[in-house]
Structures are given as structure tokens and as C-alpha cells.
BAGU-826444 format. One record per residue (C-alpha): residue number from 0; x, y, z negated. Coordinates in pm, whole numbers, plus 50000, padded with zeros to 5 digits. Example, Ala and Ser with C-alpha at 12.3 -4.5 7.8 and 13.67 -1.06 7.14 Angstrom:
<recs>
[rec 0, [51230, 49550, 49220]]
[rec 1, [51367, 49894, 49286]]
</recs>
This chain:
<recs>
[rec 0, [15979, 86117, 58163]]
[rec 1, [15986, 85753, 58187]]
[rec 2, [15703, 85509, 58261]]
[rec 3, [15681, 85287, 57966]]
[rec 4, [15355, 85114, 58181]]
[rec 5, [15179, 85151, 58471]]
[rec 6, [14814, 85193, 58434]]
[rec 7, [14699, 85246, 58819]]
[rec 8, [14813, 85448, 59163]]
[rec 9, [14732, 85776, 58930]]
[rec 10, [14828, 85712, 58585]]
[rec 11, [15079, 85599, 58309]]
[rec 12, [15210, 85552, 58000]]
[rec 13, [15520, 85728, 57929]]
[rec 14, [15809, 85787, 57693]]
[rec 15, [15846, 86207, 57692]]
[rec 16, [16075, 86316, 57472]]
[rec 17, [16042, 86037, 57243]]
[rec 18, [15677, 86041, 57186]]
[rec 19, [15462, 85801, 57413]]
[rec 20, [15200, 85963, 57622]]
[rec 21, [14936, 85944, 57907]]
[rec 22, [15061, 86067, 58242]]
[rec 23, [14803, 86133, 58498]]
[rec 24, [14778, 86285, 58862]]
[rec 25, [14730, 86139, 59232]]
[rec 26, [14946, 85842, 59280]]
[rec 27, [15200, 85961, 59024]]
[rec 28, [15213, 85609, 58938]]
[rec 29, [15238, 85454, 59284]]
[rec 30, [15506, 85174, 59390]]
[rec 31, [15597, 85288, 58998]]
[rec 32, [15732, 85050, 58766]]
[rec 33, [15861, 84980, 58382]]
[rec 34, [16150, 85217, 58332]]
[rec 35, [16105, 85390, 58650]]
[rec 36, [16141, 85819, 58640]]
[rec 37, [15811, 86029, 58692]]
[rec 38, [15774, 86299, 58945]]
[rec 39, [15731, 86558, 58726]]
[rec 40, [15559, 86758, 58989]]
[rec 41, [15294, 86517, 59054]]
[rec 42, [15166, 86471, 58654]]
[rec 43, [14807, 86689, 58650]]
[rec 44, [14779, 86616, 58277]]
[rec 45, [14979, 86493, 58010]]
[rec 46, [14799, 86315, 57696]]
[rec 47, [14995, 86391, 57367]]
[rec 48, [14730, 86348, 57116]]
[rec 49, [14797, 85936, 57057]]
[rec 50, [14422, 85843, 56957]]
[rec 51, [14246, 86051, 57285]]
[rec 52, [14559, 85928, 57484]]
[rec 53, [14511, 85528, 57363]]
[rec 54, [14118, 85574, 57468]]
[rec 55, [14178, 85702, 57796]]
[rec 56, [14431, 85476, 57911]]
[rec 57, [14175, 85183, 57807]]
[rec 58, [13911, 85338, 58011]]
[rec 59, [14188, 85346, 58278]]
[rec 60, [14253, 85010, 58228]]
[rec 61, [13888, 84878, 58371]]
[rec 62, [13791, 85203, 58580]]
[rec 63, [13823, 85137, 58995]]
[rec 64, [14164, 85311, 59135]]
[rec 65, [13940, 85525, 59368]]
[rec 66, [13700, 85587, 59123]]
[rec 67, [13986, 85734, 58897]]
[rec 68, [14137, 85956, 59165]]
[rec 69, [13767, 86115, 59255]]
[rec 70, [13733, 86188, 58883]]
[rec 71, [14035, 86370, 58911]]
[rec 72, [14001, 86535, 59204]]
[rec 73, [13651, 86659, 59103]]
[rec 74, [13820, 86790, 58737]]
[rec 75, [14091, 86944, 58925]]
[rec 76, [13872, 87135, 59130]]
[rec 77, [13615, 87248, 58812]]
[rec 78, [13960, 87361, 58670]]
[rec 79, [14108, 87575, 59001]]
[rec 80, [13757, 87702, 59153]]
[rec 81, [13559, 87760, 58836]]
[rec 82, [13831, 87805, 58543]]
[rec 83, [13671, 87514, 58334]]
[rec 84, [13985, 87434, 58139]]
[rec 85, [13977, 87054, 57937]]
[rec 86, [14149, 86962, 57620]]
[rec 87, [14257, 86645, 57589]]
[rec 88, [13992, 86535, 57401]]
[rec 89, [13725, 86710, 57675]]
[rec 90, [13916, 86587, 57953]]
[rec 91, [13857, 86234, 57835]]
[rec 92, [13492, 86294, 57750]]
[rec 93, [13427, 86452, 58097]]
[rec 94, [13626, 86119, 58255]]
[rec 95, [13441, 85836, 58072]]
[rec 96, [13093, 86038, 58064]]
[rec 97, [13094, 86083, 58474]]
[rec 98, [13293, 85726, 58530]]
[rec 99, [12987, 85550, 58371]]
[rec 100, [12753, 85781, 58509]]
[rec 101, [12883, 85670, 58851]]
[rec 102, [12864, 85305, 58757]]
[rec 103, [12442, 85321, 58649]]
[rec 104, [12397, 85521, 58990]]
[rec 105, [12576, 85280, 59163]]
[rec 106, [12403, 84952, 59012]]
[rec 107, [12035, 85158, 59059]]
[rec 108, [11966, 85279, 58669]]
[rec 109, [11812, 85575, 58595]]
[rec 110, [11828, 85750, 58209]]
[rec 111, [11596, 85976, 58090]]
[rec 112, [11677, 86353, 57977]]
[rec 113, [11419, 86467, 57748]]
[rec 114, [11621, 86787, 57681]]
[rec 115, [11613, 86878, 58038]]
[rec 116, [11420, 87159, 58025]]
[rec 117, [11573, 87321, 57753]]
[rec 118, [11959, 87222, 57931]]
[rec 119, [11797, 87435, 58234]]
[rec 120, [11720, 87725, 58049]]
[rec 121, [12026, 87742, 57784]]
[rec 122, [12278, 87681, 58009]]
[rec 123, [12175, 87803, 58362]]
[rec 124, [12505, 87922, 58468]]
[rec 125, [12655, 87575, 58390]]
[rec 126, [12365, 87384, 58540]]
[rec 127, [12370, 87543, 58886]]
[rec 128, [12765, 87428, 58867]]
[rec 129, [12697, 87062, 58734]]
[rec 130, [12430, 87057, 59047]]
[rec 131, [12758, 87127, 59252]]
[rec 132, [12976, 86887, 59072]]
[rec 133, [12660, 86631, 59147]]
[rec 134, [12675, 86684, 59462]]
[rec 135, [13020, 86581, 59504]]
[rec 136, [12936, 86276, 59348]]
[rec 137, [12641, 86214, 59566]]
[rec 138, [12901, 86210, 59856]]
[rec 139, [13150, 85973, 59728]]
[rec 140, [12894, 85742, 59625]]
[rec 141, [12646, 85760, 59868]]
[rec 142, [12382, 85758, 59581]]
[rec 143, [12119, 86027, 59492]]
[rec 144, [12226, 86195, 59135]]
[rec 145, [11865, 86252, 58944]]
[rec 146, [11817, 86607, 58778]]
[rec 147, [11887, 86406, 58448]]
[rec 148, [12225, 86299, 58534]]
[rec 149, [12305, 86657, 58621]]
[rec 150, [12168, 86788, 58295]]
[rec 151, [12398, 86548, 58073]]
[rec 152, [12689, 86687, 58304]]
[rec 153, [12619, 87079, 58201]]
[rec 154, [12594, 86965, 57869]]
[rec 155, [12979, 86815, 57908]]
[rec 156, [13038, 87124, 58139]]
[rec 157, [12920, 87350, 57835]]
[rec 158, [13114, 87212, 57568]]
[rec 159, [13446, 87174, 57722]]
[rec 160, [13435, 87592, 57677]]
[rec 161, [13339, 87566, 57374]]
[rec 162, [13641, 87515, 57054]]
[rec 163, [13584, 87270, 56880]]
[rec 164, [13275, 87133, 56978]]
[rec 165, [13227, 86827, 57160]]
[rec 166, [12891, 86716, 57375]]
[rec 167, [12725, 86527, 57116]]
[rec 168, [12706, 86903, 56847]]
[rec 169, [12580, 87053, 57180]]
[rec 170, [12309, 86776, 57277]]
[rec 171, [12196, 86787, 56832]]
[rec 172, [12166, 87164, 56890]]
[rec 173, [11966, 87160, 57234]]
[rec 174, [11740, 86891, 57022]]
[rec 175, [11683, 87109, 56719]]
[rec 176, [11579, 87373, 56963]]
[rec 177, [11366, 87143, 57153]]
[rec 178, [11198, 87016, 56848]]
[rec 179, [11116, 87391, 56643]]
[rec 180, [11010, 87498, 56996]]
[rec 181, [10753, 87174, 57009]]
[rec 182, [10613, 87168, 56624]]
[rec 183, [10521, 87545, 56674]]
[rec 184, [10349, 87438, 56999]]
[rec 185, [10149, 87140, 56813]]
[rec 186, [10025, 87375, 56467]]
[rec 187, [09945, 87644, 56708]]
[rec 188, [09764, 87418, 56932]]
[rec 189, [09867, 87596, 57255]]
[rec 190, [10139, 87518, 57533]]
[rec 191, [10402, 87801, 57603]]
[rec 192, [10460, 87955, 57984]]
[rec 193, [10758, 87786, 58042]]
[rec 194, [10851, 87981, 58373]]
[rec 195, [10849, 88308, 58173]]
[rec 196, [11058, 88574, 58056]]
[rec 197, [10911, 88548, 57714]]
[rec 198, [10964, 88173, 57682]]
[rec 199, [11341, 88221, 57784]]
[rec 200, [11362, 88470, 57509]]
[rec 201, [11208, 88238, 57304]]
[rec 202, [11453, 87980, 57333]]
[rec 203, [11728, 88191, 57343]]
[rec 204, [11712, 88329, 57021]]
[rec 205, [11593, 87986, 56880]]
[rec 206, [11916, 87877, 57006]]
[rec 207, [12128, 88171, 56824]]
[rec 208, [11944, 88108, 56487]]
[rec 209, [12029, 87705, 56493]]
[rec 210, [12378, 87762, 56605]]
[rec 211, [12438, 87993, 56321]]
[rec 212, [12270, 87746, 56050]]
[rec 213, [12506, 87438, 56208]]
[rec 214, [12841, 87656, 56162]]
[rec 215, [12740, 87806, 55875]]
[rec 216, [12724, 88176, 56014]]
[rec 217, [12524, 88467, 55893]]
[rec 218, [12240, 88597, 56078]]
[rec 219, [12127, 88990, 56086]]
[rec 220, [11836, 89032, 55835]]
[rec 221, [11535, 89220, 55991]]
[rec 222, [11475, 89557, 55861]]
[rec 223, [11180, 89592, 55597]]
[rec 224, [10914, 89790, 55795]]
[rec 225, [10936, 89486, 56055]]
[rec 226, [10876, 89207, 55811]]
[rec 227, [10595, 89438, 55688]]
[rec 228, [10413, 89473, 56000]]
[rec 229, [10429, 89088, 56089]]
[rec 230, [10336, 88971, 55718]]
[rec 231, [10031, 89193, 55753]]
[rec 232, [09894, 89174, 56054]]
[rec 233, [10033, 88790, 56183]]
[rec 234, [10012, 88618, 55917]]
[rec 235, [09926, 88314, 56048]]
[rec 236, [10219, 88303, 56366]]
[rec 237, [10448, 88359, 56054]]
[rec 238, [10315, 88012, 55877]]
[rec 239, [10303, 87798, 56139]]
[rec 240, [10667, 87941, 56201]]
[rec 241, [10826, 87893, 55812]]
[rec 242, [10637, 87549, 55843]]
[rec 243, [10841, 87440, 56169]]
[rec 244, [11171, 87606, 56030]]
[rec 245, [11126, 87383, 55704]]
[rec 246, [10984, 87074, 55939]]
[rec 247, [11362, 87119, 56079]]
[rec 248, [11539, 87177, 55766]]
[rec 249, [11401, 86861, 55686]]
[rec 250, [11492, 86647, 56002]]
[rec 251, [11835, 86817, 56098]]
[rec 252, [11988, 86902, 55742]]
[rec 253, [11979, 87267, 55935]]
[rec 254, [11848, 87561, 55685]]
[rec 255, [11723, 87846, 55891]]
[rec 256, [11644, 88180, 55695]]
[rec 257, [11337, 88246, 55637]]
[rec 258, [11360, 88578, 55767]]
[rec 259, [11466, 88479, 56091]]
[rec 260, [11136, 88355, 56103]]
[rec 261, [11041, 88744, 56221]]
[rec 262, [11203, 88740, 56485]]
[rec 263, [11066, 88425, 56613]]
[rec 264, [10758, 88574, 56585]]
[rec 265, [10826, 88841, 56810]]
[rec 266, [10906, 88647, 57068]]
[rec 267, [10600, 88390, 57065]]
[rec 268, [10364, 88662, 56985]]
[rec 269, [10451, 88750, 57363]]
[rec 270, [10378, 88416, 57469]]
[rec 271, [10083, 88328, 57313]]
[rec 272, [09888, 88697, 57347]]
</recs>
């Protein structure tokens, strides 16, 4: 593996076997130059796709030398202490989103995260670890890292387990839910226990049905003495329901069955009893 050029202390671009690639790891580049042999031992991860790899060795280009080796050092510990395994393409999504993020906490700007909420109860698993990875962050810095910083970071945190989906299809998805949640809210005129069982149900299964309608999936159809029983006697919940799942339709490009709309009446009939 030979450095083709050197980027910083902790990165490269190499030739490996004939194709050139990204070469990263704690000072695997240092007192390195043109032509000189990598340490195999010290490369953490090794960029092969060309357009990923050309994007992250531009962001390494103009990102601090310590900066870049905390980054790392934070990834390699997500990846050893809590199995969250990056891509190439999530590894360099997860390095520009929390390089930048560092640079507005450090120059005093603060981003809103209307999806917080919803972030907190989807993901709470991957929240209570972005609060960690925060925290780490907070020390290196020396700057406080707002709840909406942390949220953006589970949403990273999320996808990066996810195949094939990237931040941005979780962050549409977390809006969608957001959104049905809110226009059932409005045409029922009432404002759902949050800190509840019900609600997390609630958003849950939301959450299933909008997934499915983005990939495509099929849903389980509710059995006929069910749609029976909440045609007859909540007729109205059901409207206000097939009104929001159309109101989405119409905003998203997502089509929701309309049965589906059943079982979202189960669970905000508990809420709103």
C-alpha cells in the first residue's frame, strides 16, 4: 500500500492493488510522504468506493488534524463498545455530520430539531447512546451539546444499521410520522399524552405503516369483525384518520392503506378516551 498523497497525521490517499483509495487511522500518515509504504497495521478504514472516498478526503482536506483524530477515536469506540458497524458511505456521513456539528458548537450556533420528540421515542435505544457519544464531544470541546444536536446524531446512529438507508430516508420518515401524528391532533381538536404508553404505541405503529408504504412492503390487513366494530361504533376517529392518511399521501407521495387506518384507531382511541 503506497501513499499516493498525504492528507493529514491520520489519513491518505493510496495506490492498493492498483485501485486508489482512502487510508485512514491515528497517525498512519505521520512523517509520511509521496511513495512512502503504509503500516498496514495502523489503517482503521480503507475507502474503496471512489465517489464516498473523493468526498471524504475533501472534507479531510479542510477538517483540523485533532478534530479528525477525535472523530475517529469516537467512531472507533461506537464500533468496539457498541457494535455500530459503518459502510463507507455511513462512515463518511457520521464524519462530516459530527465535524460540522463540532464547528456550530464551537462558533456558538444552535439548530433547531423539530423531530425531537418523535427521535426520543422511535429510537430510544440509540438516543441514550448518541447522549453518550455527546458527551464525549462535550469534553473535547469544552462546549455544551443541546438535546437537538444529540437527536440529529441518533438519527445518523440509526441509519448506519440500517441497509441501504442513509439519514436523510430516516429524518423523511420520522417527518411523515410527525406530521399524520399532528393533522389527527388538529381535526380532532385535542393534544395526545405524550409521556404515555398509548402515545408510544401510537407512534410506533405509525412508524411501521410509513416504513412499509416508503419500501413498498405489504402490511397485514385487519380481520373483518374489527373493521366492523370501528366503522360502527367510531366512525368519526376513522375520518379524521383516512383524512390525515390522504393529507400525507398528498404531501409525501406515501400511500398508506386505508385499512391500516384501523389500527390507528386502536391506538388513539386509547389516547383520546
Amino acid at each position: 500500500m503506497i501513499i499516493k498523497k498525504v492528507l493529514n497525521h491520520n489519513a491518505a490517499i493510496v495506490m492498493d492493488n492498483q485501485e486508489e483509495k482512502v487510508a485512514i487511522g491515528p497517525g498512519v500518515a505521520f512523517q509520511k510522504k509521496k511513495n512512502d509504504v503504509i503500516n498496514i497495521e495502523k489503517v482503521e478504514k480503507l475507502f474503496g468506493d471512489k465517489q464516498s472516498g473523493s468526498s471524504f478526503a475533501e472534507l479531510l482536506t479542510v477538517t483540523d488534524e485533532e478534530d479528525t483524530h477525535f472523530v475517529q477515536e469516537l467512531m472507533s469506540w461506537l464500533a468496539s463498545d457498541h457494535n455500530k458497524q459503518f459502510d463507507d458511505a455511513s462512515y463518511a456521513l457520521f464524519f462530516d455530520h459530527v465535524v460540522h456539528a463540532m464547528t456550530r458548537l464551537k462558533q456558538g450556533k444552535r439548530i433547531q430539531n423539530h423531530l425531537l420528540h418523535e427521535i426520543r421515542t422511535l429510537y430510544p435505544e440509540v438516543y441514550e447512546l448518541a447522549q453518550k457519544a455527546a458527551e464525549k464531544i462535550e469534553t473535547f470541546i469544552d462546549k455544551d451539546v443541546p438535546a437537538e444536536e444529540v437527536g440529529f446524531l441518533a438519527i445518523h446512529l440509526y441509519a448506519c444499521a440500517e441497509i441501504d438507508v442513509d439519514p436523510q430516508a430516516i429524518k423523511d420518515e420520522t417527518e411523515a410520522v410527525k406530521h399524520l401524528v399532528q393533522t389527527m391532533e388538529e381535526k380532532l381538536q385535542t393534544e395526545f399524552q405524550k409521556q404515555s404508553m398509548a402515545y408510544e404505541g401510537l407512534i410506533q405503529h405509525v412508524r411501521v405503516s410509513i416504513r412499509a408504504a416508503m419500501r413498498k412492503e405489504s402490511l397485514r390487513k385487519p380481520p373483518s369483525d374489527l373493521v366492523a366494530l370501528f366503522e360502527d361504533n367510531y366512525p368519526d376517529t376513522l375520518d379524521v384518520i383516512r383524512t390525515a392518511l390522504a393529507d400525507v399521501k398528498k404531501r409525501y407521495h406515501v400511500l398508506i392503506p386505508k385499512s391500516e387506518s384501523i389500527y390507528i384507531a386502536m391506538h388513539v382511541q386509547r389516547l383520546i378516551q
